[in-house]
C-alpha positions as CSV (number, residue, x, y, z in Angstrom):
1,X,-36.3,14.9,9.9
2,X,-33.8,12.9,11.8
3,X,-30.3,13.8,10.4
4,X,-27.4,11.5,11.4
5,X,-23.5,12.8,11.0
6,X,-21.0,10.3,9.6
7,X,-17.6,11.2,9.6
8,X,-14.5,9.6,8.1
9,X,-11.1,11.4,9.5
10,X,-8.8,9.9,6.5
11,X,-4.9,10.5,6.2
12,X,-5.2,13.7,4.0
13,X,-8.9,14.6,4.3
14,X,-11.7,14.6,6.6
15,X,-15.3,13.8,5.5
16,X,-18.7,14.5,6.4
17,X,-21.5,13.0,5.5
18,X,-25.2,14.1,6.6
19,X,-28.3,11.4,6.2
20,X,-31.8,11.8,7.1
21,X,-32.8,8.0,8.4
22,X,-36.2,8.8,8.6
23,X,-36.4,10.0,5.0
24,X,-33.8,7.5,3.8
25,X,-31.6,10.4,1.7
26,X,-28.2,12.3,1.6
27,X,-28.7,15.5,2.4
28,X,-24.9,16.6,1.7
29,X,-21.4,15.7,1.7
30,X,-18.2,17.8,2.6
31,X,-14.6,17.6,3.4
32,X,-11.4,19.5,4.7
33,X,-8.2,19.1,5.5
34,X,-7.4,16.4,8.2
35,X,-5.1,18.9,11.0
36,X,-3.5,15.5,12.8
37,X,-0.7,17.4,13.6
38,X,-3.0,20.3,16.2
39,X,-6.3,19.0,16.5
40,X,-8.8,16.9,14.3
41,X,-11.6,19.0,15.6
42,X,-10.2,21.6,13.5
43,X,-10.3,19.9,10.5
44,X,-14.2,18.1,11.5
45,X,-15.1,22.1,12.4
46,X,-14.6,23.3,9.3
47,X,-15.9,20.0,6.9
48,X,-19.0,21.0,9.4
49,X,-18.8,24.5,8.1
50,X,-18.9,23.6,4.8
51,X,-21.6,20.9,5.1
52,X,-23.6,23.5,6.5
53,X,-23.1,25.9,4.1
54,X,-25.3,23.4,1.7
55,X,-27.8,22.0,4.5
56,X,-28.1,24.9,7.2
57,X,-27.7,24.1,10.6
58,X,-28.9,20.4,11.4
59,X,-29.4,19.2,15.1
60,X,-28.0,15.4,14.6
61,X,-29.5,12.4,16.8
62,X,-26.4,10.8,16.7
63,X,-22.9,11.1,15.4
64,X,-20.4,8.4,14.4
65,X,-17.2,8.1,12.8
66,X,-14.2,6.2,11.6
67,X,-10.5,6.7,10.8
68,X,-7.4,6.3,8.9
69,X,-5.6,9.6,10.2
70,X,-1.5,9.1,11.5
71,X,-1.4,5.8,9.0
72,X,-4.6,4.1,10.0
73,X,-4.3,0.8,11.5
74,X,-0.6,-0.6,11.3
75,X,-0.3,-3.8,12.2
76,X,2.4,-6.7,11.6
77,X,1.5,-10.5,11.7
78,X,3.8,-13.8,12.3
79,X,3.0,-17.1,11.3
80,X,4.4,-20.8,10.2
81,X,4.1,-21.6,6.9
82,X,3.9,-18.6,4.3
83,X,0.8,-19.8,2.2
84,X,-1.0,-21.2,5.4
85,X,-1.5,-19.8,9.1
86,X,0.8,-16.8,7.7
87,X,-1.6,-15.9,5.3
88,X,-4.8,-16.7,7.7
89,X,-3.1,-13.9,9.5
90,X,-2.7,-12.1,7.0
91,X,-6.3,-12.2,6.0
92,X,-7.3,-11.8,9.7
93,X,-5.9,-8.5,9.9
94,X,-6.4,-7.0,6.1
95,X,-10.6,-8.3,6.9
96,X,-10.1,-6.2,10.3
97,X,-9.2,-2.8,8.0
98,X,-6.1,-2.7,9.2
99,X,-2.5,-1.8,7.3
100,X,-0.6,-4.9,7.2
101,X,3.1,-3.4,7.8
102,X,4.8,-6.7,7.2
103,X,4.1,-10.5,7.4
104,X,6.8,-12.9,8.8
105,X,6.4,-16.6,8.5
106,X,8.7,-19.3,10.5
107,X,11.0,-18.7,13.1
108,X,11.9,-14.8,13.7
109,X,15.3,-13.7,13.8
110,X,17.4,-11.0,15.4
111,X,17.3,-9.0,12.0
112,X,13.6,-9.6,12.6
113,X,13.2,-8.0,16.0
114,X,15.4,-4.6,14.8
115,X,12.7,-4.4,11.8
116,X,9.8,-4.9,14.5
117,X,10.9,-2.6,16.7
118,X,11.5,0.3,14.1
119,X,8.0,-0.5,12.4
120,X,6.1,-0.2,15.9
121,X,2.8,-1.6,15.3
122,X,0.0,-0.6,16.4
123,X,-0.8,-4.2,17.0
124,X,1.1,-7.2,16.5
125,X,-1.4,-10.9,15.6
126,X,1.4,-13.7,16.8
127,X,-0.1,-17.2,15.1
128,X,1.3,-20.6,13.8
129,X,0.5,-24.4,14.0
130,X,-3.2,-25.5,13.9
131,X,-4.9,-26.8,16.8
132,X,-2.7,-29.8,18.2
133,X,-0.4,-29.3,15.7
134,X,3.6,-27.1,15.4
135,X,4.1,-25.6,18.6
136,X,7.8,-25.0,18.3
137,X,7.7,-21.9,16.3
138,X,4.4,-20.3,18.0
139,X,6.5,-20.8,21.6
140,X,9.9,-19.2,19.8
141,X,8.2,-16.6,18.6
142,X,6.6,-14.7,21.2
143,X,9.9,-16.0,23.1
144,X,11.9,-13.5,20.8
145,X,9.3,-10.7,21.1
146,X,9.4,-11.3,24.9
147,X,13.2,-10.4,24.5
148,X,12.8,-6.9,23.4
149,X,11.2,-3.6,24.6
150,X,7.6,-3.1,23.0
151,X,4.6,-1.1,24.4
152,X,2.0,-2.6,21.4
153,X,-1.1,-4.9,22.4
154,X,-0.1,-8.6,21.0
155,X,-2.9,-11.0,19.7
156,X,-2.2,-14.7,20.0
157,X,-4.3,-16.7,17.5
158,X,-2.9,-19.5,17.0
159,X,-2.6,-23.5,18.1
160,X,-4.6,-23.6,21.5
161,X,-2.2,-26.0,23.2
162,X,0.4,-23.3,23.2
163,X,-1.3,-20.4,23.3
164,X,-1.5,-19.7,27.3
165,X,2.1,-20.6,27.6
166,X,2.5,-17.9,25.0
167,X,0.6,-15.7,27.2
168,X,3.0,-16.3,30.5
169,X,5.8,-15.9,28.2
170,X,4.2,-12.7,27.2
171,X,3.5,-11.3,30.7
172,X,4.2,-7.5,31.6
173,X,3.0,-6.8,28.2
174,X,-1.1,-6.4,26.9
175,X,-2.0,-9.8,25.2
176,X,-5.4,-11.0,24.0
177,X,-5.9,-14.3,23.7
178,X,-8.4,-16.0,21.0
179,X,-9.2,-18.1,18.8
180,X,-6.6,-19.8,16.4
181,X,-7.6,-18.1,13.0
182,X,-6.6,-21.7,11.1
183,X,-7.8,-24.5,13.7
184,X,-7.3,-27.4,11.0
185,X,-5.9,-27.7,8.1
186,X,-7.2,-25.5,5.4
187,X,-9.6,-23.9,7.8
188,X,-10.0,-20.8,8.4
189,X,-11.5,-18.8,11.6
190,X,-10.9,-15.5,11.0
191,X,-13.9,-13.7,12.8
192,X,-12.9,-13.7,17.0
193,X,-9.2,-12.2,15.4
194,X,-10.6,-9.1,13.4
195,X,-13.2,-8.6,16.5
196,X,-10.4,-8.2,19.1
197,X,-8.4,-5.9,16.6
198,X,-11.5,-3.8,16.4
199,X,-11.6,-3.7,20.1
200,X,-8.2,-2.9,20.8
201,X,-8.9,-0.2,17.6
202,X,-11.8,1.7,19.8
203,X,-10.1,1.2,23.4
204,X,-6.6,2.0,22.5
205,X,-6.1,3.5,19.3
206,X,-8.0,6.3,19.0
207,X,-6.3,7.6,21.9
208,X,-2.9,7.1,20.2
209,X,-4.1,8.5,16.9
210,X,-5.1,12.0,18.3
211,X,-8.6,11.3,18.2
212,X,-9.7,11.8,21.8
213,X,-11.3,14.8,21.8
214,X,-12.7,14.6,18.4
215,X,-14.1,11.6,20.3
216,X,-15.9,13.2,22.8
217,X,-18.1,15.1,20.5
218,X,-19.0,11.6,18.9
219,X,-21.2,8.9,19.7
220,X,-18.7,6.6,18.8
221,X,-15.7,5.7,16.5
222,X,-16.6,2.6,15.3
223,X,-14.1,1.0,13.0
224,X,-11.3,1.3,10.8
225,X,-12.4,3.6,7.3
226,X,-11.5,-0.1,5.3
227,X,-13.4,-1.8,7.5
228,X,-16.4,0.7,7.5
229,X,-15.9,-0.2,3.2
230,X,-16.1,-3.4,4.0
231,X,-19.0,-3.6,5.9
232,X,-20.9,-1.6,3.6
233,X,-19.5,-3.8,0.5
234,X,-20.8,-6.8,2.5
235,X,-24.1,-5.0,2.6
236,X,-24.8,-4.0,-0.7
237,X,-23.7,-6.9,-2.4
238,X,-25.4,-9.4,0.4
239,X,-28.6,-6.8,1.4
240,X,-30.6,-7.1,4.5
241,X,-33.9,-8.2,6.0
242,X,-36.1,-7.1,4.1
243,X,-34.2,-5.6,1.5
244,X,-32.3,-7.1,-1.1
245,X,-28.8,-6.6,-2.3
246,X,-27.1,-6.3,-5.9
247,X,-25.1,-9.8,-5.7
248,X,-21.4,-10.5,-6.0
249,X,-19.6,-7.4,-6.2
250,X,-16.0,-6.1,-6.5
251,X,-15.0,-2.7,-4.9
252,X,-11.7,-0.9,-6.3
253,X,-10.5,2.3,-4.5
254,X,-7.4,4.3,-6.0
255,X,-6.3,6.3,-3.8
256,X,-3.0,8.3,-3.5
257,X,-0.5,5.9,-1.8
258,X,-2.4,2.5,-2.1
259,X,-5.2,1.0,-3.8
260,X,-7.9,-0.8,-1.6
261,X,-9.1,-4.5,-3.4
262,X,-12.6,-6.0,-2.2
263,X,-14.6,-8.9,-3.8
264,X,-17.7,-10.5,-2.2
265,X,-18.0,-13.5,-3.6
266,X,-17.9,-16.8,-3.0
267,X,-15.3,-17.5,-5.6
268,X,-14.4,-21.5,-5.4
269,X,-14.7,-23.6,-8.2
270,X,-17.6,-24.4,-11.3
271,X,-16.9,-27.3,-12.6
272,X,-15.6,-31.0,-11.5
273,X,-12.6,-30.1,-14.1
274,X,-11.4,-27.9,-11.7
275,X,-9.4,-28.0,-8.9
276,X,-8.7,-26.0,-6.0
277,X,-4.9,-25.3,-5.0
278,X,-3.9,-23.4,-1.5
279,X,-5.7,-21.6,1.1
280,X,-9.3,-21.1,0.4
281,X,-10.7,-17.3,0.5
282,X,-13.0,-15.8,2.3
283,X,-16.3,-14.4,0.9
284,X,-15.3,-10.8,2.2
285,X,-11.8,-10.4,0.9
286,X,-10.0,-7.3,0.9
287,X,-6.3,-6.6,-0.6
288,X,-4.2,-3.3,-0.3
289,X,-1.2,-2.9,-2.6
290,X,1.0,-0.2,-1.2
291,X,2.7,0.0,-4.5
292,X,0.2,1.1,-6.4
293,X,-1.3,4.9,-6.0
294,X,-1.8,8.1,-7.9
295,X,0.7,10.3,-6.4
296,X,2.8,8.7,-3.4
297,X,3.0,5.2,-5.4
298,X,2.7,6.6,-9.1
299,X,6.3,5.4,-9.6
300,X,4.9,1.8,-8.3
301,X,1.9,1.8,-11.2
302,X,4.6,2.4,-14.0
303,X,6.9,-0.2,-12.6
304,X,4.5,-2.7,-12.7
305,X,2.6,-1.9,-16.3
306,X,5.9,-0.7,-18.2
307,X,6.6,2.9,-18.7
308,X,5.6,1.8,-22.7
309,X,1.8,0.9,-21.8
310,X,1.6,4.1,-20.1
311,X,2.7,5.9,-23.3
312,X,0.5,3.6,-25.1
313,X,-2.6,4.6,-22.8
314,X,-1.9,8.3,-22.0
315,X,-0.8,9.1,-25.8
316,X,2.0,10.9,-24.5
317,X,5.9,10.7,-25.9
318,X,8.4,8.7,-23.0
319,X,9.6,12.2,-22.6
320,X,6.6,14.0,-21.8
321,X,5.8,11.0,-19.4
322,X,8.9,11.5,-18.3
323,X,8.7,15.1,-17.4
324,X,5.3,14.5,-15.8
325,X,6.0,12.1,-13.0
326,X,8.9,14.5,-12.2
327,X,6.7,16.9,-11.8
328,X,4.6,14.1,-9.2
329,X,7.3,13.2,-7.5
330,X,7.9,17.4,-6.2
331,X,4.0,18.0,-5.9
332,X,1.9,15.4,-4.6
333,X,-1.0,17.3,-4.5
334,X,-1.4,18.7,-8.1
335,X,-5.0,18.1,-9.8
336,X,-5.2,18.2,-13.5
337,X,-6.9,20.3,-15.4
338,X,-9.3,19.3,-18.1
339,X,-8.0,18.4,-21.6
340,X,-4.6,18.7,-20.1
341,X,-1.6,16.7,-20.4
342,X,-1.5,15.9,-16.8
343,X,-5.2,14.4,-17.3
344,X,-4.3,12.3,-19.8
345,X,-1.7,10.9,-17.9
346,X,-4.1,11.0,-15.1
347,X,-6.1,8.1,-17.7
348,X,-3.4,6.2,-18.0
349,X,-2.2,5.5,-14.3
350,X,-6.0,5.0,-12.8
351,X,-6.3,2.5,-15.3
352,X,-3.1,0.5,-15.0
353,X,-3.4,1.2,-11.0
354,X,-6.5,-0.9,-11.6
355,X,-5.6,-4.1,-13.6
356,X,-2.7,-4.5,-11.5
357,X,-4.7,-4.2,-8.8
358,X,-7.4,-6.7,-9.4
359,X,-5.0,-8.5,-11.4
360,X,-3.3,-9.0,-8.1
361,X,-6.5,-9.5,-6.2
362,X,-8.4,-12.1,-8.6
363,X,-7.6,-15.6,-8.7
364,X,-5.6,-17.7,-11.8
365,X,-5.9,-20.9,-13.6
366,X,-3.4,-23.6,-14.9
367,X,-3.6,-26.2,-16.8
368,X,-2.2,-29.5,-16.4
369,X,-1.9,-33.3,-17.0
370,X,-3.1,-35.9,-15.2
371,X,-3.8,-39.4,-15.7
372,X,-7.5,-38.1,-16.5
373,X,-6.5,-35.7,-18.9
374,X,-6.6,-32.5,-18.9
375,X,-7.2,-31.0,-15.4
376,X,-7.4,-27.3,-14.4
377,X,-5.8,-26.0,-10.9
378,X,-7.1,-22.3,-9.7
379,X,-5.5,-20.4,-7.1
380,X,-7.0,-17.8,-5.3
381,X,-11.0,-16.3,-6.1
382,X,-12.9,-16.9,-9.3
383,X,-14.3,-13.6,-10.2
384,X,-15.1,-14.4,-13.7
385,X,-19.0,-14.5,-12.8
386,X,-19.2,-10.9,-10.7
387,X,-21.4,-8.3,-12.3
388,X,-20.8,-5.3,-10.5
389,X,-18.2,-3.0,-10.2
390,X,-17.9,-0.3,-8.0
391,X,-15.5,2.1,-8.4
392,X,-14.5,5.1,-5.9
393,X,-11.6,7.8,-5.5
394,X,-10.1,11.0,-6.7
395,X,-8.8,9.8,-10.1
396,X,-12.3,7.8,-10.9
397,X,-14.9,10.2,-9.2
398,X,-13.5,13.2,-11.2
399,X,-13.4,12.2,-14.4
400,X,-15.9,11.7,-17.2
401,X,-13.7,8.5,-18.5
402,X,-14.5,6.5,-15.3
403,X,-16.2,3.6,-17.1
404,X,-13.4,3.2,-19.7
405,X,-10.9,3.3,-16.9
406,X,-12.9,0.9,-14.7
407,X,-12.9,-1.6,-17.5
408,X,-9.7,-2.5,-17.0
409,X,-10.8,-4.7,-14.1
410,X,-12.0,-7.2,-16.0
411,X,-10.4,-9.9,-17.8
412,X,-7.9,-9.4,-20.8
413,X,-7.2,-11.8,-23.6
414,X,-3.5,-11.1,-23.1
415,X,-3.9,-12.4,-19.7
416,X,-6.4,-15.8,-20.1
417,X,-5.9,-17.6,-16.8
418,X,-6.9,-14.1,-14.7
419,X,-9.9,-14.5,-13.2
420,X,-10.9,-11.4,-13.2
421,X,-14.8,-10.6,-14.2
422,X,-16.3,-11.0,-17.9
423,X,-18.6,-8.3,-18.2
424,X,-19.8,-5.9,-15.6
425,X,-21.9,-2.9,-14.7
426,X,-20.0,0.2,-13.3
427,X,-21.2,2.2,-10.1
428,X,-19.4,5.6,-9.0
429,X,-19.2,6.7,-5.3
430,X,-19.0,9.8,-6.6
431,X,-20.3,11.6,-3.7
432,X,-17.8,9.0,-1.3
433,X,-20.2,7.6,0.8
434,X,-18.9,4.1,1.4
435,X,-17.6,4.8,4.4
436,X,-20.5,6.6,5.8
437,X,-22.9,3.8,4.7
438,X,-20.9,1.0,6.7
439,X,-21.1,3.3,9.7
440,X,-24.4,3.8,9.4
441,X,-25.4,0.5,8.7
442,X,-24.3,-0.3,12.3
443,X,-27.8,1.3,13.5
444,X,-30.0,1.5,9.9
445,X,-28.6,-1.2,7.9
446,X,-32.0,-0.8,5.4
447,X,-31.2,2.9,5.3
448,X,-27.8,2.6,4.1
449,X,-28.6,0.5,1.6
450,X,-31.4,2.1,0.0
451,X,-29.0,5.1,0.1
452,X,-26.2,3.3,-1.6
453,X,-28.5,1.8,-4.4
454,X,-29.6,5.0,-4.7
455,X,-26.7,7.2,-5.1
456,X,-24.1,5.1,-6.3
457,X,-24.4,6.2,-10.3
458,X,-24.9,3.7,-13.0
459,X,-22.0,4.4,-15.5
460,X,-22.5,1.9,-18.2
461,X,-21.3,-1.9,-19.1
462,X,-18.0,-3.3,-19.7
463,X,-16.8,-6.5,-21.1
464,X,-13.6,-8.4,-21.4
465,X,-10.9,-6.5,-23.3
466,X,-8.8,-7.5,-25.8
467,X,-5.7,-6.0,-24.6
């Protein structure tokens, strides 16, 4: 046996994962209570106590871990135009894992420095202009941020011919210079940004987070928890040597404040009818709407489906809704119990928490007139052709309705230019392992994979639903 700990200290929870590489299985999952406010190592000692319980003691060969505790990774990005370098940025940073606290595009103002200021980053990416091109509003902007008291690392990635005068204009404070993350039009160079905010993530921001200590019983934090998602996304859907993966995949996680996005696929596209409009999007794309949870953003999931669809969903009266999401917005942490009212409710929000999600993720189509007829313009990622869904979090793992709620992720007739997937086969993380599985795929990428193929749980087919 050669047992390997994976541990993922989250906001709320920590969790513990045990795997035996050598015999390429789980051997048990745990969690506790994440105790940021003492000492992590409380919380890790007693998910340990608990894992142990189930696997006796275990001497590990190595231990590794990744984080979301105090926030996770808060970052704010500045850019030039909204739908370009802005949104390169923007990409940059949500690819990196990180919690994108605000994204300001042109010139920044006064109001914009009192906002920065009271946010406090933990990193701030400064872009604009592609290579050769815009300076002005590159050289303005870190002017302004040179104007006011800050202690977060800055990132400049954006036109080369400005950036090292962006740098001196930046001295006294930590700034990273790379490369610009759109160096031509419509171009996007993403990777050397999300590798320096992973950098300044394992030098700086575990120490800032509380993490030391824990860190010293570690062989190493690694990444960001999305990013450790990510990775193992990338993984399952792309596979390694000598191992296969699934294909094109999408990855929805409901949580309690937010709900994580990811789609691996290529998403441009089909036909010659077609054309592409904006930014293209990278392979790996990952979204967070901070809107859209089960308890801290439940009042976000009913905004945006209508307190009637929920009704509709949950088969509960306006007033029992009503009563219920009261009830939420006092206690956070209640868990419904089976056949209850609270459950059914429960339904209702995962699965609206879901379409807008995706809905907001996926791509759309128009249609318009040209002088060659009838032409089709597409925004954002086709996802019509994906065949897998994977599905993880409280409100899916714990229920025996998640395939009914994970069908609402794919395309609707009342919504016809979403591009959101046809038909597609479920998986559960019921055990949440997708976090442990991109850490360990840093050492025994074939290991995690087999794992995740293994243990994610087939839950059916869905199709595109008529409503």
């Amino acid at each position: 046996m050669k047992p390997v700990l994976l541990i993922d200290f989250g906001s709320t929870y920590t969790k513990v994962t045990a795997v035996d590489v050598e015999a390429e299985q789980l051997l048990g999952t745990a969690d506790s209570y994440t105790t940021i406010e003492t000492d992590v190592g409380d919380g890790l000692a007693n998910a340990l106590e608990k894992l142990h319980a189930q696997t006796g003691p275990l001497a590990y060969e190595a231990r590794y871990a990744c984080s979301s505790a105090a926030g996770g990774l808060r970052m704010i990005t500045s850019g030039l135009v909204p739908e370009l370098t802005a949104e390169a940025a923007r990409q940059a940073s949500l690819g990196a894992g990180a919690k994108v606290l605000k994204v300001f595009s042109f010139q920044l103002t006064e109001d914009d420095l009192l906002e920065i200021q009271q946010i406090n980053p933990d990193i701030f990416l400064l872009v604009g202009g592609t290579d050769g091109g815009n300076t002005e509003c590159i050289l303005h902007n870190a002017k302004m941020l040179a104007s006011i008291p800050f202690d977060f690392p800055v990132i400049i990635a954006g036109n080369r011919t400005a950036a090292r005068e962006c740098e001196r204009i930046l001295s006294g404070h930590e700034v990273h210079l790379v490369e610009n993350v759109m160096p031509k039009f419509g171009v996007l160079n993403t990777e050397p940004a999300r590798l320096k905010i992973r950098e300044i993530f394992l030098n700086k921001i575990i120490q800032a987070k509380g993490l030391s200590k824990a860190a010293e019983l570690l062989s190493g934090i690694l990444m960001p928890t999305p990013s450790a998602v990510m990775k193992a996304m990338r993984l399952l859907a792309q596979g390694c040597e000598d191992e296969a993966g699934i294909g094109d995949l999408i990855a929805v996680d409901v949580g309690g404040a937010t709900t994580d996005i990811y789609s691996m696929a290529d998403g441009m596209p089909q036909d010659q009818a077609t054309v592409y409009k904006g930014l293209p999007e990278p392979y790996d794309k990952r979204t967070v709407e901070g809107d859209i949870g089960m308890r801290y953003s439940v009042r976000g999931i009913v905004e945006a489906a209508g307190l009637k669809r929920i009704c509709e969903l949950s088969g509960l009266s306006q007033e029992r809704v009503s009563e219920l999401l009261a009830m939420l917005d006092e206690h956070k942490d209640m868990i419904p119990e089976p056949g209850s009212d609270l459950e059914k409710l429960d339904f209702a929000l995962a699965s609206m928490a879901i379409e807008t999600a995706v809905t907001r993720h996926a791509g759309t189509m128009e249609e318009t007139y040209t002088l060659m007829g009838l032409t089709y313009v597409q925004s954002g990622k086709d996802l019509r052709r994906v065949k897998q869904i994977i599905v993880t979090g409280g409100s899916l793992i714990r229920t025996a309705r998640t395939g009914e709620i994970a069908s609402h992720a794919l395309a609707s007739l009342n919504a016809p230019m979403s591009l959101r997937p046809l038909k597609a086969e479920v998986r559960v993380d019921r055990k949440y392992i997708l976090a442990a599985m991109g850490l360990l795929s840093e050492t025994y990428p074939q290991t995690a994979l087999r794992i995740m193929k293994k243990e994610l749980e087939h839950d059916g087919y869905s199709e595109q639903k008529n409503s």
